[in-house]
C-alpha positions as CSV (number, residue, x, y, z in Angstrom):
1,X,-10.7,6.1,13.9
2,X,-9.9,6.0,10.4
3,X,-6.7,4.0,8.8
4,X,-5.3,4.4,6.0
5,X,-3.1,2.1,4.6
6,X,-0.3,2.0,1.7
7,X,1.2,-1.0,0.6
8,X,4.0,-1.3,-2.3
9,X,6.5,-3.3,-3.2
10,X,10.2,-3.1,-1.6
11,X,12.3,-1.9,-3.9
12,X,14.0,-4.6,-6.0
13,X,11.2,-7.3,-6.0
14,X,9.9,-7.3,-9.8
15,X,6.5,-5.8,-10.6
16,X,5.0,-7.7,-13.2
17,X,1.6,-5.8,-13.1
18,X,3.7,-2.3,-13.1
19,X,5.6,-3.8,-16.0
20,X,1.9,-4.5,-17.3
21,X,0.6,-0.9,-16.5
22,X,3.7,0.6,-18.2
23,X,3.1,-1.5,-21.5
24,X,-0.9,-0.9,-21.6
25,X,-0.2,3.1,-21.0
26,X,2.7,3.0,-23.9
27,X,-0.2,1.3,-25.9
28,X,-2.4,3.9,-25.3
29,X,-0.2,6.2,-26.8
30,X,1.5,7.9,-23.3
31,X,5.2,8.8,-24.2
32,X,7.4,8.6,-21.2
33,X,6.7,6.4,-19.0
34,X,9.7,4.9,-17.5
35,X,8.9,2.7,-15.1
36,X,5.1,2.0,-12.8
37,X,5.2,0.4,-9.6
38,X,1.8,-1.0,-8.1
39,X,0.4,-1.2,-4.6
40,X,-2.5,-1.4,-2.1
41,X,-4.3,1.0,-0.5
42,X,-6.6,-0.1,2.6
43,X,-9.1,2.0,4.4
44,X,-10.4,0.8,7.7
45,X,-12.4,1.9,10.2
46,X,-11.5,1.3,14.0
47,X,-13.8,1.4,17.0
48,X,-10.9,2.0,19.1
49,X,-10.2,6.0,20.0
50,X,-7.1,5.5,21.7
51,X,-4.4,7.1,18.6
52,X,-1.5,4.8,20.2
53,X,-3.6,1.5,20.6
54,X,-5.3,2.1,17.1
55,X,-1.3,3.0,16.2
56,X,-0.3,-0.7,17.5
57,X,-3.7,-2.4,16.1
58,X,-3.1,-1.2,12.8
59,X,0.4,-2.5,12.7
60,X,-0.4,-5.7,13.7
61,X,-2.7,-6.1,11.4
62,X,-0.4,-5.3,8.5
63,X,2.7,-7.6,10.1
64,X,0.0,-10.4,10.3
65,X,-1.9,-10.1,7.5
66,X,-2.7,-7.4,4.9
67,X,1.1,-6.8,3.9
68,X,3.7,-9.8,3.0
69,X,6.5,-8.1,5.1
70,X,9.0,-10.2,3.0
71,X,8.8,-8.4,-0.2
72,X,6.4,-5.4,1.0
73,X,6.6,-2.2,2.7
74,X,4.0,-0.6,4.1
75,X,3.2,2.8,6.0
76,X,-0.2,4.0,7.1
77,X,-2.0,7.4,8.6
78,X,-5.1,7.7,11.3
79,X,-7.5,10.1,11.3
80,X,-9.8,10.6,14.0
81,X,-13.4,10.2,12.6
């Protein structure tokens, strides 16, 4: 199976590389940019083929280690390969 994975900020924690992105774009001459928010995107791919152990895997991976639940939301999709 496949997982993909989106990571962002929770709303309220301060983005300095959004604030970042939103001053380089302005640089570059793109009007109307009112705010840019940054994240993660993870793709992995599972041996397991059961959807509702791969379901729990997956989770635990991102409680454990790819997301900082503190200040992060994530949310994530499979896909059988």
């Amino acid at each position: 199976m496949k997982a993909r994975i989106k990571i962002t900020l929770k709303s309220g924690v301060l983005d300095p590389q959004g604030k970042a992105i939103e001053h380089a774009l302005g640089g570059l001459g793109f009007d109307g940019i009112e705010g840019v928010r940054q994240g993660k995107y993870i793709e992995l791919e599972l041996a397991e083929t059961n959807p509702e152990a791969a379901k729990a895997q997956v989770k635990e991976m991102c409680k454990q280690l790819l997301a900082n639940t503190v200040i992060e939301n994530y949310s994530f999709e499979l896909e059988e390969a």
